[in-house]
C-alpha atoms as an extended CHARMM CRD file, in Angstrom:
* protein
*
       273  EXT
         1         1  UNK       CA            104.7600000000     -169.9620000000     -142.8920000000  PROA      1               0.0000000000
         2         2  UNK       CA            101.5860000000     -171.2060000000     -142.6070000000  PROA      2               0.0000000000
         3         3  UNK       CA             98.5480000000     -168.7410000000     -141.3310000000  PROA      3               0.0000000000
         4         4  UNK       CA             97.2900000000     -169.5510000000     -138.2100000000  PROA      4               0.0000000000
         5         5  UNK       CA             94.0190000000     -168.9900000000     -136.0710000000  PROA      5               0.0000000000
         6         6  UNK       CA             93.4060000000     -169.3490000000     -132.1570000000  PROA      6               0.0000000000
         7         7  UNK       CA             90.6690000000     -171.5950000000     -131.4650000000  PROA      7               0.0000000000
         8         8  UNK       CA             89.0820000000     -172.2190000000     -127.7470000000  PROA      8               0.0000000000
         9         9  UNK       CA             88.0260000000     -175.8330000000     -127.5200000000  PROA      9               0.0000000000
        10        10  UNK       CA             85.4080000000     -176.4020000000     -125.1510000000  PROA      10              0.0000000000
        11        11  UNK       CA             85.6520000000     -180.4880000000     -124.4700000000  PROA      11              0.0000000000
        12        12  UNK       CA             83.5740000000     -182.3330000000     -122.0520000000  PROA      12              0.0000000000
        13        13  UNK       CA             85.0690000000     -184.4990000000     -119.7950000000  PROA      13              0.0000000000
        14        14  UNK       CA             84.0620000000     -187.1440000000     -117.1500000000  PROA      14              0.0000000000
        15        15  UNK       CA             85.9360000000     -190.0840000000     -115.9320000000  PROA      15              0.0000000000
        16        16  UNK       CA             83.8310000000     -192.5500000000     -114.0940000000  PROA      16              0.0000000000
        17        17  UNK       CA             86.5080000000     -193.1710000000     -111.5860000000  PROA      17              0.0000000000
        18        18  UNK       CA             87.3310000000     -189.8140000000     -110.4420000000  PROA      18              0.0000000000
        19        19  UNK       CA             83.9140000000     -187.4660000000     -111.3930000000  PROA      19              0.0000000000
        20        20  UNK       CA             80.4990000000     -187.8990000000     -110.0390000000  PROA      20              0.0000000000
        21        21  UNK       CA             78.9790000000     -185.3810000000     -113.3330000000  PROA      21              0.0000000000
        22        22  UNK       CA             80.7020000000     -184.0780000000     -116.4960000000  PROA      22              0.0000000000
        23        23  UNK       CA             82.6330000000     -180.9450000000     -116.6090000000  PROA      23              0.0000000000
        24        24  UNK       CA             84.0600000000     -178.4880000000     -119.2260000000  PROA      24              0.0000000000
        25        25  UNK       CA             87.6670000000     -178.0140000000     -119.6240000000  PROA      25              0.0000000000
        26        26  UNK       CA             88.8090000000     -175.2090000000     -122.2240000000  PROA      26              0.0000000000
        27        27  UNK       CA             91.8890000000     -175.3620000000     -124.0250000000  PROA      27              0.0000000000
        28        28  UNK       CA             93.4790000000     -172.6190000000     -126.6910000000  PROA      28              0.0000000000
        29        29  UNK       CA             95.2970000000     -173.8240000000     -129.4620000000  PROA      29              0.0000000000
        30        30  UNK       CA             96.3050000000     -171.8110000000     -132.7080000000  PROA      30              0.0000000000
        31        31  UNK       CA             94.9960000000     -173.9040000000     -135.6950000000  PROA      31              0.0000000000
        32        32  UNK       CA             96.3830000000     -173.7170000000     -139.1760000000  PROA      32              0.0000000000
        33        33  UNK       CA             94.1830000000     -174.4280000000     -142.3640000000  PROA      33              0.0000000000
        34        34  UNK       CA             93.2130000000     -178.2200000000     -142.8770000000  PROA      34              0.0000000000
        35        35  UNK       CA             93.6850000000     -179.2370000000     -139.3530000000  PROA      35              0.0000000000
        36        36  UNK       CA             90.7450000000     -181.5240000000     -138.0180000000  PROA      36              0.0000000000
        37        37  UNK       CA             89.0280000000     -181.6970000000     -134.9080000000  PROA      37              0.0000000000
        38        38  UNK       CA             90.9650000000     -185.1030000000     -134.6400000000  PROA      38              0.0000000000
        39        39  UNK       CA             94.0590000000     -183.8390000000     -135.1940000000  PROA      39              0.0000000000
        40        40  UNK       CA             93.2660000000     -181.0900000000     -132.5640000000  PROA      40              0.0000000000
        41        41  UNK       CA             92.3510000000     -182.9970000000     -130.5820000000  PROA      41              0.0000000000
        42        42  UNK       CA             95.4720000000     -184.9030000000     -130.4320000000  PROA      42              0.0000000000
        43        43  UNK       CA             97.2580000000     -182.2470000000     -130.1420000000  PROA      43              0.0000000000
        44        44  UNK       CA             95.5080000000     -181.0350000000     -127.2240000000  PROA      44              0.0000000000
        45        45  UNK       CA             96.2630000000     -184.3040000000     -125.4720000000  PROA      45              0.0000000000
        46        46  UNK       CA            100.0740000000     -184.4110000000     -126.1940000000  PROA      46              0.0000000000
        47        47  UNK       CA            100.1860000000     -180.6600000000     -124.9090000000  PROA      47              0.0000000000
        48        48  UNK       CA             97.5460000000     -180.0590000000     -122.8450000000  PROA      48              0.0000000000
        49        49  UNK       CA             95.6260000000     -182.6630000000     -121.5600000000  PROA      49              0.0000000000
        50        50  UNK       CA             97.1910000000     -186.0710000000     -121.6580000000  PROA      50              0.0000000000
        51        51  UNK       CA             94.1940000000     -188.0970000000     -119.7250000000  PROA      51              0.0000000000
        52        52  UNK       CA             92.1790000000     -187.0150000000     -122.6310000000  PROA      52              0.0000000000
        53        53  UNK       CA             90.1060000000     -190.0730000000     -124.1790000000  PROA      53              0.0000000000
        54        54  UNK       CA             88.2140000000     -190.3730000000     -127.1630000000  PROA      54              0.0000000000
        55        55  UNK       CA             88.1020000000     -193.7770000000     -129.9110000000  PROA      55              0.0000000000
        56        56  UNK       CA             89.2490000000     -193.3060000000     -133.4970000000  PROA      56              0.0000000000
        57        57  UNK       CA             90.9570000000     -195.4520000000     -135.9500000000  PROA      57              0.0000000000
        58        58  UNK       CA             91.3320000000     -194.9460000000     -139.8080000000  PROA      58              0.0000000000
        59        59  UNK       CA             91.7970000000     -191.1300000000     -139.9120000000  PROA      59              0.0000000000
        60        60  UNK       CA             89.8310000000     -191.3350000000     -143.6700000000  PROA      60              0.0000000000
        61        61  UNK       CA             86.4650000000     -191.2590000000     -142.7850000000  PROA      61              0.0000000000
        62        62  UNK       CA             86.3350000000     -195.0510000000     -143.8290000000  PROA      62              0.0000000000
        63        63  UNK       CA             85.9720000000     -196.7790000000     -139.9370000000  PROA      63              0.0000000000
        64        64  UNK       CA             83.5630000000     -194.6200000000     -137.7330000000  PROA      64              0.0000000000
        65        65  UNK       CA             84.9860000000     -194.6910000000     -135.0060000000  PROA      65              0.0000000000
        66        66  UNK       CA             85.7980000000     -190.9470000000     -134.0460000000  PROA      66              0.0000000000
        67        67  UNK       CA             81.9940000000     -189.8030000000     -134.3450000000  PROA      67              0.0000000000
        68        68  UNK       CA             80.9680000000     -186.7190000000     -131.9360000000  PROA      68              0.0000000000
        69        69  UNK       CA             78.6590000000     -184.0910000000     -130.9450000000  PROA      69              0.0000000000
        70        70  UNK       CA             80.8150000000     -181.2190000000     -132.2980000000  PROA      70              0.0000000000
        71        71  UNK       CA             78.8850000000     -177.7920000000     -131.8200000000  PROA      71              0.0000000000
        72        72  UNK       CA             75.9390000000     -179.4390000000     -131.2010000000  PROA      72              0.0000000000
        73        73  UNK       CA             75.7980000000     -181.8910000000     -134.4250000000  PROA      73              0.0000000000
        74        74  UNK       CA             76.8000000000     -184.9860000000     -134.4600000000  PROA      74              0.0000000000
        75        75  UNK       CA             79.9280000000     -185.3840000000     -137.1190000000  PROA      75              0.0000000000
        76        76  UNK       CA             82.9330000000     -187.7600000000     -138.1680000000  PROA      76              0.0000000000
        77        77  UNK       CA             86.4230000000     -185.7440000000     -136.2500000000  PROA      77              0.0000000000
        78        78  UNK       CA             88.3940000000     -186.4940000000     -138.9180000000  PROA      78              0.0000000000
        79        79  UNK       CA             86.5250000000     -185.2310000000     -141.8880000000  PROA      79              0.0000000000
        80        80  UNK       CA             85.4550000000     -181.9230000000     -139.6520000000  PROA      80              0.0000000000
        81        81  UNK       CA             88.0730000000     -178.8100000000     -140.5090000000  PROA      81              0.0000000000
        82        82  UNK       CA             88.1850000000     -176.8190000000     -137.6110000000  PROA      82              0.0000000000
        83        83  UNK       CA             88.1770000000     -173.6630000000     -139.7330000000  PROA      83              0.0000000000
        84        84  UNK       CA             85.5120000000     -174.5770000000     -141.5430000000  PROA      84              0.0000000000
        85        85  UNK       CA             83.3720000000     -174.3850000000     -138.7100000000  PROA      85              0.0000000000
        86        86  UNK       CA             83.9920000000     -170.7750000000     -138.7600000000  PROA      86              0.0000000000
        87        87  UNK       CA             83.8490000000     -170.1450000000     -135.0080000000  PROA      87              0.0000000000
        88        88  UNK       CA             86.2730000000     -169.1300000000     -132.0690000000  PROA      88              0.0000000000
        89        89  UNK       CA             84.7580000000     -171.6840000000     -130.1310000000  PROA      89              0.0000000000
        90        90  UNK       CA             84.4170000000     -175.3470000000     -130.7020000000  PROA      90              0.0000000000
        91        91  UNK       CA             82.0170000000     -177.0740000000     -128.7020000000  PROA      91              0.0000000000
        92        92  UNK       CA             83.6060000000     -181.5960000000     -128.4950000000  PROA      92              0.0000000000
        93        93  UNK       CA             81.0250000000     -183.2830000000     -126.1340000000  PROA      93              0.0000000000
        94        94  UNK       CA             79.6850000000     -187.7060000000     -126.5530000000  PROA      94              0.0000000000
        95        95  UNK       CA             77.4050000000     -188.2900000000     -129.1350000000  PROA      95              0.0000000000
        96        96  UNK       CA             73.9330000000     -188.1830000000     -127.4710000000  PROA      96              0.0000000000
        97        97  UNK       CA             71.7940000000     -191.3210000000     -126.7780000000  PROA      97              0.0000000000
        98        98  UNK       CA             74.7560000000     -193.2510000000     -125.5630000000  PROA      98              0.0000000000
        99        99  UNK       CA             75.8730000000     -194.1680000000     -122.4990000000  PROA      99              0.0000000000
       100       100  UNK       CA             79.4090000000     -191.9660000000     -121.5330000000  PROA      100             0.0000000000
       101       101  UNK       CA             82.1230000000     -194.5340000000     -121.0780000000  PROA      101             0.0000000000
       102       102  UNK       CA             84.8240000000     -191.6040000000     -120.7210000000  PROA      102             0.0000000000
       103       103  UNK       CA             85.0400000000     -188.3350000000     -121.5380000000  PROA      103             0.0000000000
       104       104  UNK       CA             84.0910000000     -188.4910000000     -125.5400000000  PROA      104             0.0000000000
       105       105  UNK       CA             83.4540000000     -192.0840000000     -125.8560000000  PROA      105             0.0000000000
       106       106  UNK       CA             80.5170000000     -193.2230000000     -126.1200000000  PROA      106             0.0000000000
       107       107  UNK       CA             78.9730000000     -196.9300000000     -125.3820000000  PROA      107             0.0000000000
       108       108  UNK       CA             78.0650000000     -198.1040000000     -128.8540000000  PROA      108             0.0000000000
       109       109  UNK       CA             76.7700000000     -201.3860000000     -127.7800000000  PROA      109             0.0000000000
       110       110  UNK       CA             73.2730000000     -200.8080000000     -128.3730000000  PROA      110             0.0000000000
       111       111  UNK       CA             74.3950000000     -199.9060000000     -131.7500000000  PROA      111             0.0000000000
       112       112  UNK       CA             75.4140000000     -203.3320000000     -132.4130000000  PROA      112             0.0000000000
       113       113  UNK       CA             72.9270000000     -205.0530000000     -130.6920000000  PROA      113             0.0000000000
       114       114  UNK       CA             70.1240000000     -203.5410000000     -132.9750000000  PROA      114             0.0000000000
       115       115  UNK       CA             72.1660000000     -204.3720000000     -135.8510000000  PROA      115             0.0000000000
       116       116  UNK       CA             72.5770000000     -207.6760000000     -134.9830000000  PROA      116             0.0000000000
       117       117  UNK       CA             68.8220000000     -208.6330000000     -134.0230000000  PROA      117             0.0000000000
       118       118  UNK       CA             67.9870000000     -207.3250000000     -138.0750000000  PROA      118             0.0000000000
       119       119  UNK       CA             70.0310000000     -210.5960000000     -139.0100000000  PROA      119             0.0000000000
       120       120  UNK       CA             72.4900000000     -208.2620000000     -141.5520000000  PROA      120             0.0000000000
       121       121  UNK       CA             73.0160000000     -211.3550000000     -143.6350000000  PROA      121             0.0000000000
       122       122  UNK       CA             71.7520000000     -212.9900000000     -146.6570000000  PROA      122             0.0000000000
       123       123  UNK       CA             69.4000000000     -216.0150000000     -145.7960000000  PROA      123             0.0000000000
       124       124  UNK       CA             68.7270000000     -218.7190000000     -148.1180000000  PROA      124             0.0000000000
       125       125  UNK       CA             65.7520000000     -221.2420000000     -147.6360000000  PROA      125             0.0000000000
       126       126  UNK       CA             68.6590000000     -223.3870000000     -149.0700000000  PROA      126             0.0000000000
       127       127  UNK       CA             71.5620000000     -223.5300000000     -146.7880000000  PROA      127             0.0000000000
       128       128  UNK       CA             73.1510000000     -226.5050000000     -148.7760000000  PROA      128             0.0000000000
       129       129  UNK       CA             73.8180000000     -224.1840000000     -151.4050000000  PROA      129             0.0000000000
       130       130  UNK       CA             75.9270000000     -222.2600000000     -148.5830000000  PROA      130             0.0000000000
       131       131  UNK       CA             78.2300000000     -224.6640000000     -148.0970000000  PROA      131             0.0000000000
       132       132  UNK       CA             78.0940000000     -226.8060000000     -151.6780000000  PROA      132             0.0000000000
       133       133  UNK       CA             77.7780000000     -223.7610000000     -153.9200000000  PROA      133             0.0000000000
       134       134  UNK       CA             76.7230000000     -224.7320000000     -157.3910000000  PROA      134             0.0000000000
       135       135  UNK       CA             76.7730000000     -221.7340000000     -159.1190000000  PROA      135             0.0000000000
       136       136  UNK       CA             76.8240000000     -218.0710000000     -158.5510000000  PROA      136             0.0000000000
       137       137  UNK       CA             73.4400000000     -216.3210000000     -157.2620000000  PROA      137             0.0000000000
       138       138  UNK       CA             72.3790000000     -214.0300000000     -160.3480000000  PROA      138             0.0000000000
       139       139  UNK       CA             71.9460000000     -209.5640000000     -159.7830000000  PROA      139             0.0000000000
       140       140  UNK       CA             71.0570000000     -207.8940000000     -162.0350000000  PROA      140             0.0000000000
       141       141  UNK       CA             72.5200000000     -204.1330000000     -161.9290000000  PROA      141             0.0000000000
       142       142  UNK       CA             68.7710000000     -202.8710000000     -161.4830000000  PROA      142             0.0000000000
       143       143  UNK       CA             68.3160000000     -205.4180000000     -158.9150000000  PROA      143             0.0000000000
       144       144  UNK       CA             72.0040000000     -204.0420000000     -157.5220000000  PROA      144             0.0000000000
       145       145  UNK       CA             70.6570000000     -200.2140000000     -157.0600000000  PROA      145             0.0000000000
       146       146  UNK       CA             67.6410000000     -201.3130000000     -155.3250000000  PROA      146             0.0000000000
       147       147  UNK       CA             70.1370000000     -201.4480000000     -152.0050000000  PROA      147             0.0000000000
       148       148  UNK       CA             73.1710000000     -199.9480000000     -153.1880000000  PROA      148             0.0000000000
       149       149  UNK       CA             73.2290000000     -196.4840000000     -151.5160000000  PROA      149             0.0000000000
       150       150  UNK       CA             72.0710000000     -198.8220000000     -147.8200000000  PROA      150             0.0000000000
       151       151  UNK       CA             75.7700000000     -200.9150000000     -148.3100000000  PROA      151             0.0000000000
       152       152  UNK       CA             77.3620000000     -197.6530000000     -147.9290000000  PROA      152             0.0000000000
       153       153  UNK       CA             76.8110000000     -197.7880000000     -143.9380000000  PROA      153             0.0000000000
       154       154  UNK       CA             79.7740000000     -197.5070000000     -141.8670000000  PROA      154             0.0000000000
       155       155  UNK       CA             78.0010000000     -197.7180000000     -138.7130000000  PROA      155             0.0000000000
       156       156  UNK       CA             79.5630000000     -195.2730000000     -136.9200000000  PROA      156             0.0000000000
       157       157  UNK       CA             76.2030000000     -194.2160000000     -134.8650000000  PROA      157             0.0000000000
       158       158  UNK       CA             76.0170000000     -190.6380000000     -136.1040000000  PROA      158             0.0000000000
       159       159  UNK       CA             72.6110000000     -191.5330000000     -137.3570000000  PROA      159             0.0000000000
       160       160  UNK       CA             71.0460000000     -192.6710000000     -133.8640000000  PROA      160             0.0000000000
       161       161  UNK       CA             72.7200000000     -189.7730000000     -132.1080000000  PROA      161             0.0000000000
       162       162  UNK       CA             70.6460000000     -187.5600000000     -133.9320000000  PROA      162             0.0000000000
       163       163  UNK       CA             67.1670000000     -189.5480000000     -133.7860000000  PROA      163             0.0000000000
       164       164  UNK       CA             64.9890000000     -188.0350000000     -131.7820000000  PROA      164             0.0000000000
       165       165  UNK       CA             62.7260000000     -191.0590000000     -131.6100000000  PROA      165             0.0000000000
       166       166  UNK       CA             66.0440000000     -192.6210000000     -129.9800000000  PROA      166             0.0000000000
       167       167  UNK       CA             66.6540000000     -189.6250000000     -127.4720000000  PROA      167             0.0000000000
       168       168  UNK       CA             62.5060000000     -190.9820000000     -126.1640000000  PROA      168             0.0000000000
       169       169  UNK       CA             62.6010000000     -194.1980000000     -126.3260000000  PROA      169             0.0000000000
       170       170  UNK       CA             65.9540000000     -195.9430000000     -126.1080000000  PROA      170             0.0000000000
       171       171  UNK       CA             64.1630000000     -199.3120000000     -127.5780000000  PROA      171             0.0000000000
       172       172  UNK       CA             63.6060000000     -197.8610000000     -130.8550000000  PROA      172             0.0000000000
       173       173  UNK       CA             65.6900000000     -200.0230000000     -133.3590000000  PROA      173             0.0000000000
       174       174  UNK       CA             66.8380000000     -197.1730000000     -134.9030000000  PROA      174             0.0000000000
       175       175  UNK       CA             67.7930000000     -195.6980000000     -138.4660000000  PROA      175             0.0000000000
       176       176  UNK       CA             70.6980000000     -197.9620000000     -138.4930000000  PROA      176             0.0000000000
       177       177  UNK       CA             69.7570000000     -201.2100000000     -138.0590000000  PROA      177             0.0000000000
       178       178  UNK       CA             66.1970000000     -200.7060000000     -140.1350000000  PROA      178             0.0000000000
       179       179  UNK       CA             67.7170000000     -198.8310000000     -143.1340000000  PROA      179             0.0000000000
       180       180  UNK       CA             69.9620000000     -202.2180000000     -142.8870000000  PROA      180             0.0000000000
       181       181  UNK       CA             66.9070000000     -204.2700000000     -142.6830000000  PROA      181             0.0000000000
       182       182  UNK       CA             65.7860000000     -203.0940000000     -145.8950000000  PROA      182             0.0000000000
       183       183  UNK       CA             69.0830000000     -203.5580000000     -147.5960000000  PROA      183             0.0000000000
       184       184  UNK       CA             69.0310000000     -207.5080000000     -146.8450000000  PROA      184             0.0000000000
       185       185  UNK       CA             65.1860000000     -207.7950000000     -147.1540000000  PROA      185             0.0000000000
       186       186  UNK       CA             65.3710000000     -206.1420000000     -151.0610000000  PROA      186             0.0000000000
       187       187  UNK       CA             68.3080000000     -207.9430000000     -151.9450000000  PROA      187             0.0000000000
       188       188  UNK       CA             67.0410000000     -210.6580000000     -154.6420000000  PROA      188             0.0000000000
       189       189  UNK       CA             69.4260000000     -213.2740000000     -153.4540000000  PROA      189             0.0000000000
       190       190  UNK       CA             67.4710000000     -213.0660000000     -149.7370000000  PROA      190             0.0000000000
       191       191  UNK       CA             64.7500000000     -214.9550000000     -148.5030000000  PROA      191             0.0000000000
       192       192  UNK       CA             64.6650000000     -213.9930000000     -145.5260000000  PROA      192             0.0000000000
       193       193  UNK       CA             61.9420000000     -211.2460000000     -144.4190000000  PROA      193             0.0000000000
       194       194  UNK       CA             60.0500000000     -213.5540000000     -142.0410000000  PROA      194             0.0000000000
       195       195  UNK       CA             62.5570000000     -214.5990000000     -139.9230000000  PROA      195             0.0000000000
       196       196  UNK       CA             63.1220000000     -210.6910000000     -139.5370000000  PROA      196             0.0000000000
       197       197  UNK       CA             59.5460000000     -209.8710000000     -138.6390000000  PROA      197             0.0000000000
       198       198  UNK       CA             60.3990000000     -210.2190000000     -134.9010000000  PROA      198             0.0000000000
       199       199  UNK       CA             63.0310000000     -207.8050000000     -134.7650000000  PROA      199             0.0000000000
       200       200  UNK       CA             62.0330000000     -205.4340000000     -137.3440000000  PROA      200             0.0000000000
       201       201  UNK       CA             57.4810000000     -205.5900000000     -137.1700000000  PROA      201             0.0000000000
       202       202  UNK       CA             57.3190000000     -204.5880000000     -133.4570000000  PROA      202             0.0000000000
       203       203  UNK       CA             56.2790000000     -201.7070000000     -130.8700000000  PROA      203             0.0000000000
       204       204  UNK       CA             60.0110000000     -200.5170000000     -131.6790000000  PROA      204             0.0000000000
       205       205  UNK       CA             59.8880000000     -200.8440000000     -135.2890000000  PROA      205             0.0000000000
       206       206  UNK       CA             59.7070000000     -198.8580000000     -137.9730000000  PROA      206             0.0000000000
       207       207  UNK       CA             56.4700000000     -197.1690000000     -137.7370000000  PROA      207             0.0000000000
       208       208  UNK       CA             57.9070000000     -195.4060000000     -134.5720000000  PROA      208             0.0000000000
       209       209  UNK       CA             59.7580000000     -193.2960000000     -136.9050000000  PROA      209             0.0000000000
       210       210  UNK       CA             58.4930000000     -189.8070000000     -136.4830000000  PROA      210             0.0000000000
       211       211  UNK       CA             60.4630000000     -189.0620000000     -140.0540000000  PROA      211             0.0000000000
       212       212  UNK       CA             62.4460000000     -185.8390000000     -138.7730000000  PROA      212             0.0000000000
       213       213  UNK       CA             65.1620000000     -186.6220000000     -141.2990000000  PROA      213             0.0000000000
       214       214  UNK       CA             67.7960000000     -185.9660000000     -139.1830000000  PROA      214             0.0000000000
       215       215  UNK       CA             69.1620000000     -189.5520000000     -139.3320000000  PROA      215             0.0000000000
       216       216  UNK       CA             69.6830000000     -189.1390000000     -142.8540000000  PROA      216             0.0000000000
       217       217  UNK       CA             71.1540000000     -185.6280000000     -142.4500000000  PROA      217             0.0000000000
       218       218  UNK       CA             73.9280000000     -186.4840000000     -140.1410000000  PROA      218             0.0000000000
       219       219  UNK       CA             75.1000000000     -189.3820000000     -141.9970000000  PROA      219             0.0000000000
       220       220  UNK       CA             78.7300000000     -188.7030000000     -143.2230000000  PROA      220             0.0000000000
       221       221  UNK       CA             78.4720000000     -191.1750000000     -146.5140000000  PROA      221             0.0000000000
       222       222  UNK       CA             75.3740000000     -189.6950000000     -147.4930000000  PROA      222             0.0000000000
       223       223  UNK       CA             73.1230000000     -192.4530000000     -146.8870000000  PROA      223             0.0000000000
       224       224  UNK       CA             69.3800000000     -191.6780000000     -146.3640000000  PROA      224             0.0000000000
       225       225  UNK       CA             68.5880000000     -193.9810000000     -143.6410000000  PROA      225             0.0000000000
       226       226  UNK       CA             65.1980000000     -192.2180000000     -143.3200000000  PROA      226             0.0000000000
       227       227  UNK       CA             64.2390000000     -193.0420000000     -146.9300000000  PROA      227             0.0000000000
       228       228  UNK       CA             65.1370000000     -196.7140000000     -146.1900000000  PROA      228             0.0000000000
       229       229  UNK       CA             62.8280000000     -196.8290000000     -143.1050000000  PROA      229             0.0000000000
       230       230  UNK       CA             60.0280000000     -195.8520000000     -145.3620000000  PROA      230             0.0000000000
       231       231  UNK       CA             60.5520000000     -198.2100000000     -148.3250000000  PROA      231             0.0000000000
       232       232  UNK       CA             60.8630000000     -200.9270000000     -145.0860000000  PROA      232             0.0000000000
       233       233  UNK       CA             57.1490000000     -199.6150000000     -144.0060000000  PROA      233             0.0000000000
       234       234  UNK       CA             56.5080000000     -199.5920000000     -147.8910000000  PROA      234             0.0000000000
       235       235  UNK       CA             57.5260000000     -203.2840000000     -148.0680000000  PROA      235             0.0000000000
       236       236  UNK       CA             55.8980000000     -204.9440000000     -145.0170000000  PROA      236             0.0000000000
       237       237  UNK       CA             52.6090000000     -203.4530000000     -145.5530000000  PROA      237             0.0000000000
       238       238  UNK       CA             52.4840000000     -204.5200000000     -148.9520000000  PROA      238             0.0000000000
       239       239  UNK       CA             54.2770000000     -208.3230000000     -148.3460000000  PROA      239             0.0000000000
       240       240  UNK       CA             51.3870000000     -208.1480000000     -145.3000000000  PROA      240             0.0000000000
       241       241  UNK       CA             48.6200000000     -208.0160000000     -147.8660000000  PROA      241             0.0000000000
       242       242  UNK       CA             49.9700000000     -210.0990000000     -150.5470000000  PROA      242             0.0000000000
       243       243  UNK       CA             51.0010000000     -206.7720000000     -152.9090000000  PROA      243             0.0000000000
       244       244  UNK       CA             54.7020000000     -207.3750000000     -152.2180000000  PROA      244             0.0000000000
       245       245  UNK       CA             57.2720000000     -208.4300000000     -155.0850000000  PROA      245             0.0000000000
       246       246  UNK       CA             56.9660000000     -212.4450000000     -155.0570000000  PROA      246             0.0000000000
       247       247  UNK       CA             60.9440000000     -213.2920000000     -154.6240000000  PROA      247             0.0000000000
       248       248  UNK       CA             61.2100000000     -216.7860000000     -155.0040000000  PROA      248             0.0000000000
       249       249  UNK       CA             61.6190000000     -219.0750000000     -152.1580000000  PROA      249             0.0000000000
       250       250  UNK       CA             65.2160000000     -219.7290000000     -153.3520000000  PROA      250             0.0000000000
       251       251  UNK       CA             67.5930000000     -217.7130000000     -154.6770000000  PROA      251             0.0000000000
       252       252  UNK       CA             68.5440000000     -218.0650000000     -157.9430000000  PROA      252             0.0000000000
       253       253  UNK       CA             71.6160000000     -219.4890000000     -158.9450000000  PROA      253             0.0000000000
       254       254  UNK       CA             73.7210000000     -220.1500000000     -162.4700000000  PROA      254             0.0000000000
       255       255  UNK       CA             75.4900000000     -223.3250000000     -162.8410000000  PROA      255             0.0000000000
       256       256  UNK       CA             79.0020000000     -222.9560000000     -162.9710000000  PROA      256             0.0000000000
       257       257  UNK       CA             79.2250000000     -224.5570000000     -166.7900000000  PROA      257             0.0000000000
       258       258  UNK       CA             76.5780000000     -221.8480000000     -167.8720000000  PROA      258             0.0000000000
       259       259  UNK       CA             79.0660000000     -218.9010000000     -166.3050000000  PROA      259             0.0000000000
       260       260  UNK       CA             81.9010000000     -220.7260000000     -167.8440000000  PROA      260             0.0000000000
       261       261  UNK       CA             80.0000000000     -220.7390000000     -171.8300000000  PROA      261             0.0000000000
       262       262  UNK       CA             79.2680000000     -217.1630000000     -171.3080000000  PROA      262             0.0000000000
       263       263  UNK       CA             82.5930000000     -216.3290000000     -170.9350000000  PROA      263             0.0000000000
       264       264  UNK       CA             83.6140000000     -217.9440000000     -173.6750000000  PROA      264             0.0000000000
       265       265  UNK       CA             80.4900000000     -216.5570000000     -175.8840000000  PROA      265             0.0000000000
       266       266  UNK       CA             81.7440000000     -212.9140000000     -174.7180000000  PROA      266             0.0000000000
       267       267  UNK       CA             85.3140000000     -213.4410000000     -174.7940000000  PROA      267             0.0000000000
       268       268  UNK       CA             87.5300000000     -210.9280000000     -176.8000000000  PROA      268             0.0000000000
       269       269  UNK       CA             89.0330000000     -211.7200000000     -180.2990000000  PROA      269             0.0000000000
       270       270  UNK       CA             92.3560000000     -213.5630000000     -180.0940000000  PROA      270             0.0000000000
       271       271  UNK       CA             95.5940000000     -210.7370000000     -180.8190000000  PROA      271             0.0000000000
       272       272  UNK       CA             96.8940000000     -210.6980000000     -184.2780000000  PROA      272             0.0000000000
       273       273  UNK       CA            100.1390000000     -208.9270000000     -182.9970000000  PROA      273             0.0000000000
């Protein structure tokens, strides 16, 4: 039989329709080895406290959903072991510098509004090339780690919930959205940094960031959004006086028939058995 440990949970709870403030409900439960904070916490809610609401999806890590402020740092519920914690008491309140929709959920739409305004897309000057492709846009695997750790994002908010910059000025774009802003703007294939300038050059831009690191320390897939803020500052200063790397104004592509003779310079030897 499996060993077991009594935990106290400590959850916050408020539902808008019932509570004027949040409140702090405490429930026991005995916790064996590998359990998660998600899986307690569905637990709790099939035993204890069925109104219970908080968002998750995948389980793995993989979707974001189930971020929290779990004793007092923001962190993914199901990649947290309760034990591992090692405390009696486990502290489940909204990730901070969100609106509370109910009890653990928090409003992520300013999440993915500041996402959106970066444009997280490549932009061609050539949009013909969009839709009548004639060849595939050439990376280089140097050009590829320039933005590689940045795709790793899952944008589950952790990040901003542990800005302090956010927690003063709810504005602030956010590690998020301009660690993503550097991602497109290095990618070779992108020509797009001046149609970005309005979101990401502004009041609420990057040089708000007061580089606490914490961004980068509560990120679960071990991003460093704070590192990509200040190769963004690195970048616009340098584009700004003409120091920047010159990226052509379109893309470059390989005709297909070029693609199609490498292949065929680099193909294996036919099988002699």
């Amino acid at each position: 039989m499996t060993d077991t440990k009594q935990i106290t949970f400590r959850i916050r709870r408020y539902d808008p329709d019932v509570d004027t403030i949040p409140h702090w409900e405490e429930h026991k439960l005995n916790v064996p080895d590998g359990m998660t904070v998600l899986e307690a916490l569905h637990e709790i809610k099939a035993e204890q406290a069925p109104t219970l609401a908080w968002r998750s999806s995948c389980r793995m890590g993989v979707c974001g959903s189930c971020g929290m402020f779990i004793n007092h740092l923001p962190m993914l519920a199901c990649q947290t072991q309760v034990l591992h914690l090692e405390t009696d008491v486990v502290t489940i309140a909204p990730l901070p510098n969100y609106d509370n929709v109910k009890d653990l959920v928090p409003d992520l739409e300013p999440l993915i509004q500041k996402h959106a305004a970066i444009k997280p897309f490549i932009i061609l000057s050539n949009s013909k090339e969009i839709d009548e492709p004639t060849g595939e846009f050439i990376q280089t695997p140097e050009q590829r780690d320039e933005y590689s750790q940045f795709t790793f994002c899952i944008k589950c908010g952790l990040c901003l919930a542990a800005c302090p910059t956010v927690a003063t000025d709810p504005l602030f774009l956010g590690p998020q959205a301009l660690a993503q802003a550097y991602r497109y703007t290095v990618d070779n294939r992108d020509c797009g940094l001046q149609e970005r300038l309005e979101a990401i050059d502004a009041f609420h831009g990057p040089y708000q960031c007061h580089m606490a690191g914490a961004c980068s320390q509560a990120c679960p897939k071990g991003v460093d959004p704070a590192f990509g803020i200040q190769l963004l500052k690195r970048t616009l200063v340098l584009d700004s006086i003409g120091f920047g790397k010159k990226k052509s104004s379109v893309a470059k592509v390989m005709p297909l028939a070029d693609i199609v003779k490498q292949i065929e310079e680099f193909a294996p030897p036919p099988r002699t058995v």
